[in-house]
N, C-alpha and C positions, 0 to 999 in steps of 0.2 A: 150514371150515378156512381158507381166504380171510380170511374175516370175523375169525376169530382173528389170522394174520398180520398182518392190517391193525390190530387194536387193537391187537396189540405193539408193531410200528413205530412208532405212533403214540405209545403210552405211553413210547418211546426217544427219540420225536423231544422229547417232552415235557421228558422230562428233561434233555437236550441241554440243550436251551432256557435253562430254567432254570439249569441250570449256570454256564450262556453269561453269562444274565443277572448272577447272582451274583457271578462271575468280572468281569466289569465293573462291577457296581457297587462291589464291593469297590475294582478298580481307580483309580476315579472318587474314593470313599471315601477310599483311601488317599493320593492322590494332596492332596485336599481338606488331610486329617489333615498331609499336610508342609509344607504351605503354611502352614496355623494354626499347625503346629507351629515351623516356620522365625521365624515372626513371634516366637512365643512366646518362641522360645529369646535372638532377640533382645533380648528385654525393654525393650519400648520405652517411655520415659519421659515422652513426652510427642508434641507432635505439631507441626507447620508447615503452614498452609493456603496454596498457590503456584499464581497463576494467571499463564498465559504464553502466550505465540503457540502455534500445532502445530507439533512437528517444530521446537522451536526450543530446546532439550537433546539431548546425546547420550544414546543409549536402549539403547547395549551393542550394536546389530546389528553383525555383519561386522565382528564383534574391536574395535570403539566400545568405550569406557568408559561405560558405564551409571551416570550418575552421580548417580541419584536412590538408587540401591540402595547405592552406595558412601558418601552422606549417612548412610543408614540404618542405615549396616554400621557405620559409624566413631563415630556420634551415639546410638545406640538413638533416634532421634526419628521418627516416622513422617512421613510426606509424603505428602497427600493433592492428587492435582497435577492440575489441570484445565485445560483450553486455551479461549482466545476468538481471535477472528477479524477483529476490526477495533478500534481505537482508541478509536471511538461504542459499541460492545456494552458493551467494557468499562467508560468511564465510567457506559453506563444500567444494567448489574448494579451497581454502587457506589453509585448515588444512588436507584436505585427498586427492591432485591429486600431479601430479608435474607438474604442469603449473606454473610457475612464471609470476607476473606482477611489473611492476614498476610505474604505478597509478591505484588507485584503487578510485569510486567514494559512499562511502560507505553513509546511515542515521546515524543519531546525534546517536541514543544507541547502532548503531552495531559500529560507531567509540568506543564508551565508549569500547564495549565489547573487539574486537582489541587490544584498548591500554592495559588494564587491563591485557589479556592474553598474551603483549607481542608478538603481530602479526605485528605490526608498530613500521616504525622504525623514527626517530627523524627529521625534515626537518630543510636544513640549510637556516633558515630566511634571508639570506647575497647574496643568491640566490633569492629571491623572493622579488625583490625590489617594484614591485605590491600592496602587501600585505596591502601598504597605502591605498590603495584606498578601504580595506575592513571595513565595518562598524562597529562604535564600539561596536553597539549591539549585535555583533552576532561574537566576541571574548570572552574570559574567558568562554565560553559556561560549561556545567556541563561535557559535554563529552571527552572535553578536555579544564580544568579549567587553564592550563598555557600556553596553545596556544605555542604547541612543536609539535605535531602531525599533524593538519589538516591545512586546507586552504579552508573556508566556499564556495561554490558554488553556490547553487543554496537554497530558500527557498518556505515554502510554509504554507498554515493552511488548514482545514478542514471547508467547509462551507454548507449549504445548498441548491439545485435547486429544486425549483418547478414549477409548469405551471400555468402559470394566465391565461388560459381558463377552468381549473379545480377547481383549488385553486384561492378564491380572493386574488389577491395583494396587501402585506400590513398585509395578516392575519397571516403571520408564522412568526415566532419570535423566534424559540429557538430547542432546540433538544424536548424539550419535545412535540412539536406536530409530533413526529414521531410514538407517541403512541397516536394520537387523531385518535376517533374513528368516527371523522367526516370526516375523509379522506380515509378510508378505501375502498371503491369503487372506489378512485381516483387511487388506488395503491401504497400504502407506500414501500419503499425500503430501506435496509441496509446494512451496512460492512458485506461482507464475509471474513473477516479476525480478530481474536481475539482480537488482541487491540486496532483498532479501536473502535470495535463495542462494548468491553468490558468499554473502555474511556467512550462514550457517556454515556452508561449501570450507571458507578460511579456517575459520575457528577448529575445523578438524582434521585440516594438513596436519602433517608433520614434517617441521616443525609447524606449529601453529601461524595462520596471519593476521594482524590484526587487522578487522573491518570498519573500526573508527579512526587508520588512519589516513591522515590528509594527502597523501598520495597512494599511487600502487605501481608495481611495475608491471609489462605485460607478462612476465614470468609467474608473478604474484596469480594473475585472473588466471595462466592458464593452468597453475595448480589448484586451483578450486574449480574450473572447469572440468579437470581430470576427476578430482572428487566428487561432483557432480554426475560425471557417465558411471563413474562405481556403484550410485546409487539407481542407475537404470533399470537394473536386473531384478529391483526391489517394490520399486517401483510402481505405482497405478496410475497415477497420472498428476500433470499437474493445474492448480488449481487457483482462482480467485476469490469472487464471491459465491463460483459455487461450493467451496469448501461447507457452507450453513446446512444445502441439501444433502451433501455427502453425510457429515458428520450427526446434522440431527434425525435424517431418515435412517439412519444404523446401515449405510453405502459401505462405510468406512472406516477403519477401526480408530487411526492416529494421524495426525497434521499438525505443521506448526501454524500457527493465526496470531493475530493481536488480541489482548490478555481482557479488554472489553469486549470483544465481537464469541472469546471465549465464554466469556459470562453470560453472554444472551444467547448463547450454542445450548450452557446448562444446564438454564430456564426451561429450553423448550425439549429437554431430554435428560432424563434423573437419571441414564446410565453412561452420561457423559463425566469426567474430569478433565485434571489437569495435575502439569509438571511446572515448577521454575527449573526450564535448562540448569543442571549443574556448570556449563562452561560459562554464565553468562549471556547476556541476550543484548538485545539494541534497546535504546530506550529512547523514543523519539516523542516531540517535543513542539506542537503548532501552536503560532505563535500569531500574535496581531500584528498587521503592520500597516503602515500609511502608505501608499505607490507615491512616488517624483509627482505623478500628473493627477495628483489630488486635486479638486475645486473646490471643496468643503472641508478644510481642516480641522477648524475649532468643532466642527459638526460630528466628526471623525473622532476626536479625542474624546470630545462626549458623550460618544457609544461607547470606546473603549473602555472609557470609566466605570460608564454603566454597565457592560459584563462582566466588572471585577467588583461591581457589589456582592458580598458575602452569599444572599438569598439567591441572588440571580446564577454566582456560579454556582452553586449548593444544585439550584434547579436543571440546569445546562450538564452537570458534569450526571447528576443522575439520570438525566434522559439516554445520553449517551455513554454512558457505563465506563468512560474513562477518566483517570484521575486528572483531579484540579491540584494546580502547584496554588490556587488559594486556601492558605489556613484559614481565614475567618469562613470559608463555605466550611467547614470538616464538622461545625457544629448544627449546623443545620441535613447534616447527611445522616440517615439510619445508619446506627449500631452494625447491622448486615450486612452493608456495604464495604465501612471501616473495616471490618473484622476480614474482609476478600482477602487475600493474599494477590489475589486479580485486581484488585483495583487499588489495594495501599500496602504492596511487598514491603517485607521490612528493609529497613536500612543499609546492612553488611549485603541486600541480596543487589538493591541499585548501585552498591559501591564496585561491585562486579562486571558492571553493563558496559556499553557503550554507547556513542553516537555517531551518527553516519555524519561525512564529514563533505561538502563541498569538495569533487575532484573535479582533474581539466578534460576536457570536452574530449578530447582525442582517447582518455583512457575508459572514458566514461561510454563511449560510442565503442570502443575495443570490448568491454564488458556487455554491454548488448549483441552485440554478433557472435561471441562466445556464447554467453547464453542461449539463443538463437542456436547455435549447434548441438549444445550440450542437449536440448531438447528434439532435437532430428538423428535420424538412424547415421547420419553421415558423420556425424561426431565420435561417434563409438567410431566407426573407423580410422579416420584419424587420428584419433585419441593410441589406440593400439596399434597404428604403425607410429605414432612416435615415442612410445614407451619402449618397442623394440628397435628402435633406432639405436644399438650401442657399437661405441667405436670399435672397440676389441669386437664384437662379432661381424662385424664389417671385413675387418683385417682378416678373421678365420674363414669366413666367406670367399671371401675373395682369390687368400690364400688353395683353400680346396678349389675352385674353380680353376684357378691356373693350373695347379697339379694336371686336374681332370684335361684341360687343352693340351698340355703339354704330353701328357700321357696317350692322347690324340694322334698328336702330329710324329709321337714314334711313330706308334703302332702301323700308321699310311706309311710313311716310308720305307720301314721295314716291309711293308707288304709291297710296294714300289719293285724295291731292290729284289727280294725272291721270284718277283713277276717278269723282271725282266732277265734273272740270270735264266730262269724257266725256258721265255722264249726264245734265250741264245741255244737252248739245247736242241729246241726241237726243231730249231731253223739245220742244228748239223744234225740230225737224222734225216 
């Protein structure tokens, strides 16, 4: 009787089961079927392949404009959207894979580098009727000085965060308290990446160097390398994205960062601020652009356009907390925003800045391996034997050592000579 109960149960649990199953997969099924369906109903005409930073479009979270879906919705165009990670990735997918794109969201000196090598191809302005509404600051750019290439996006500068429960407020002022060695306990922080960290590095030689210009020498990097190992001693470490757990967990007292990643640093910690460097900072500048091996171009221009609708960048530049060179978004942005100093510096403070410029490959690869040292204990050493590398103390070096031989090769002979008149005496006794 048992043995019956038990194959019942079990014959019920079965079908449960399956139920269950069914029940979901249908679910899953159906679920699938509105998605295709959804797609379908749109009837999409064609397509746009857009490669971009992460997290650098609004994506519709927490009542955000989703503005890839809004493309789609308005377009019938599908958008096939993929992210890269650094400025290098994306040039070596462009020159060494076969992935084609037909926007690309590149910095102000990898546009330079692009145009120059002929990897961009020419955008028809007749197509981007938008394009008014872009700021005249931030046309003729050096990157692209005839405004044929690009279509500015998104900007930004480099500024300072630190914590006014470690640091008094009020007392930082510039890059150069990143090597104050009253903050050292506080936790000083730096660019893990070379030209950032090499910019600030110039800017505090003396004589000063400039970081936005179009060449350097290797003289140039190795005195901001030298300035670089001065700040060792000060030093905690250096940093990328982990600068957010550093500075918002209270790790860390002060770092330089970009002036929206600062803002959402402040958000998540009320005893955070900030500084506009007194010397000046970078102001960089990503921009749209169409690659050479585009396949959808009119397709291409169409999206372009569509980011520089007022709303759209309005939407996009508040997700991502850095400033739009669109004027017609500025009326659609909260008052709180506008009023940032982080997100809309005044005018005399951008007249101060610069931009990083397109250099040649050899100085550019010279500037990484320096870098690369100036963050290993082997650079300190180098670095201080070639500061005491001076001619004059060579000469008095050198000078004393000969003395000292010379003062040598008396002192034997003279012992020679008494040695041997010695042994003429006692040979006659």
């Amino acid at each position: 009787m048992k043995r019956c109960i038990s194959m019942l149960l079990a014959l019920l649990m079965l079908g449960c089961f399956l139920s269950l199953s069914a029940c979901s997969s249908s679910s899953s099924d159906n679920a699938d079927a509105e998605e295709d369906g959804e797609e379908a109903s749109r009837g999409y005409q064609g397509e746009v392949n857009v490669y971009n930073w992460g997290e650098y479009i609004s994506p519709g979270d927490d009542g955000t404009v989703d503005v890839i879906d809004e493309f789609e919705k308005q377009y019938h165009i599908k958008v096939n959207y993929t992210n890269f990670e650094t400025n290098e990735e994306l040039y070596n997918v462009l020159t060494n894979s076969n992935s084609t794109y037909d926007v690309i969201i590149p910095s102000d000196y990898m546009v330079a580098r692009l145009r120059e090598e002929g990897l961009l191809e020419k955008i028809d302005f007749s197509n981007i009727p938008n394009y008014k509404y872009i700021d005249e600051r931030f046309k003729n750019m050096a990157y692209d000085p005839d405004n044929e290439y690009s279509v500015p996006y998104t900007w930004g500068f480099v500024a300072i965060g630190y914590n006014t429960e470690m640091i008094e407020e009020g007392s930082v002022t510039g890059f150069k308290d990143l090597w104050n060695a009253d903050y050292k306990d506080d936790g000083i922080l730096m660019f893990n990446n070379s030209r950032d960290a090499m910019a600030i590095a110039m800017q505090l030689c003396d004589p000063p160097i400039d970081p936005g210009s179009t060449s350097f020498t290797r003289d140039d990097i190795d005195r901001a390398t030298d300035k670089l190992i001065e700040q060792k001693s000060v030093l905690k470490k250096y940093v990328m994205d982990q600068v957010f757990t550093e500075m918002e967990g209270n790790q860390s007292g002060i770092a330089p960062y970009y002036a929206g990643d600062i803002m959402t640093m402040m958000d998540n910690n009320d005893a955070l601020t900030y500084c506009l460097p007194e010397e000046g900072s970078n102001l960089f500048n990503d921009a749209m652009c169409i690659p050479a091996t585009c396949k959808n171009k009119e397709n291409a221009e169409l999206f372009i356009n569509f980011m520089c609708e007022p709303e759209i960048a309005a939407a996009n530049a508040e997700y991502i907390c850095y400033g739009t060179p669109n004027t017609g978004a500025l009326e659609y942005l909260d008052e709180e925003i506008l009023e940032s100093e982080l997100f809309n510096p005044p005018d005399e403070y951008l007249d101060k800045c610069y931009a990083f410029s397109n250099i040649d490959d050899d100085i550019y690869a010279y500037m990484q391996k320096r870098f690369v040292e100036a963050c290993s204990a082997s650079a300190e050493v180098s670095s201080i034997e070639k500061k005491t590398v001076n001619p004059t103390a060579v000469w008095a070096v050198g000078a004393i050592l000969l003395a000292i031989i010379l003062a040598t090769i008396v002192i034997i002979v003279l012992d020679i000579r008494k040695a041997v008149r010695n042994r003429g005496r006692i040979n006659k006794l």
